[in-house]
Structure formats: C-alpha cells, structure tokens
N, C-alpha and C positions, 0 to 999 in steps of 0.2 A: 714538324712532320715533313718533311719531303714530298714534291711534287708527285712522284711516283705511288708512292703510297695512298695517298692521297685519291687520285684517279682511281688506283685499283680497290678500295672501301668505297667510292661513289660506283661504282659500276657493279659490284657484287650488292651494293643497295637497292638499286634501280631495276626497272622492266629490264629485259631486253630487247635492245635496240636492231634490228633489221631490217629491211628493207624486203615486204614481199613484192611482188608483180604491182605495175600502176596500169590499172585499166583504163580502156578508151573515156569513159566516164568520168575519170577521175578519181576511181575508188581502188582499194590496195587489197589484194588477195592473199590469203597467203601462198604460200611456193612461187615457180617463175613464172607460170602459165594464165593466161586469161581464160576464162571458158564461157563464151556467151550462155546465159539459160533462155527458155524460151520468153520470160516477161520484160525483157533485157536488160536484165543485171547481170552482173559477174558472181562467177565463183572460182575458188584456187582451183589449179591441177586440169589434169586432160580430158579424167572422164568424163561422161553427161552431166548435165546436172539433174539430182535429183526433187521432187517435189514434194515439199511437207505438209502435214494438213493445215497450217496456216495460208497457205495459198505459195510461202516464201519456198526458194531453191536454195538447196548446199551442193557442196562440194562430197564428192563421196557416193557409198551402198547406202548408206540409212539417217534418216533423220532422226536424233536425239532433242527433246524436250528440254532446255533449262528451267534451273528454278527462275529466272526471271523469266520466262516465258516465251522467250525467243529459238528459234529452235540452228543447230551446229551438226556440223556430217563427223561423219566418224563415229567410233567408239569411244571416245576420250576427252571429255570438255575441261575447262578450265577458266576460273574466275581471274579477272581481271583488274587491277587496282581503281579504274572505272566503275565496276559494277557491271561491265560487261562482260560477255561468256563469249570462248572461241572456241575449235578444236584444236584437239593437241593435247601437249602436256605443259606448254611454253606460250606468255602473253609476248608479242615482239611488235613495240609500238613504231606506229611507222610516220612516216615525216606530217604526218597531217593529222596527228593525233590519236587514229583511233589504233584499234589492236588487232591485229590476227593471230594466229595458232600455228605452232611448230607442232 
C-alpha cells in the first residue's frame, strides 16, 4: 500500500485533529477565542460565559447535561473516544490530550 493511502485510512480512522484556542491557563477551548468566566476558567468563543447548576461555565445560551454528568453549551454534544462529552458535532483532540467540540 503506498504511503499516501496509508495516511489517508489513518486519518479517516482517527479523531480529528485541531488546534482550538490555548488559554492563559493552559487549557484548549474550542474555537479561536479565550473567554475568561467568572471562577477563572476558560470557555471557547466571545460570548459571556454561561453558569450551569453545577456551579461549572460553558460557552454559549444554555447549559446541556451529559450523560456523564458533566454539563457542554450548545444545542449539540458529542461523545468522545475518551468517554468525554463536548459540544458540537466533532471531537478535535488537541495537543495535550483532551478534546473539544466543533
């Protein structure tokens, strides 16, 4: 099989690979944007952050529950080959491991 091929059956196998936002913290958002919340974590994108009854902040109008119990902004979650939930439709694991949401 050729190199070519090759790469492109590993990469239609695997997460997808991107690169969201690297916050002051250290941690990866998705989209370009850092958005301090008030308990100072990050969340992706411009708007505010919002507060879930967890005490935790997303990104986004609304906080969405997983079935793991952690809760993702948006309308749209998605399980991750982790066992973690993002939002979006798309896991895009990022240099340091974990995942965010396209």
């Amino acid at each position: 099989m050729n190199i070519r091929v090759y790469l492109l059956l590993a990469c239609m196998a695997s997460p997808s690979v991107a690169f969201g936002a690297l916050c002051p913290d250290g941690t990866y958002v998705a989209g370009s944007t850092c958005t301090l919340a008030p308990d100072g974590s990050y969340v992706g994108g411009r708007q505010p952050a919002q507060l879930c009854p967890d005490g935790s902040y997303v990104s986004g109008s609304e906080c969405r529950l997983t079935p793991g119990g952690s809760y993702v902004g948006g309308r749209k979650m998605t399980l991750c080959p982790d066992g973690s939930y993002v939002s979006g439709t798309q896991c895009r694991l990022q240099p340091d491991g974990s995942y965010t949401g396209e």
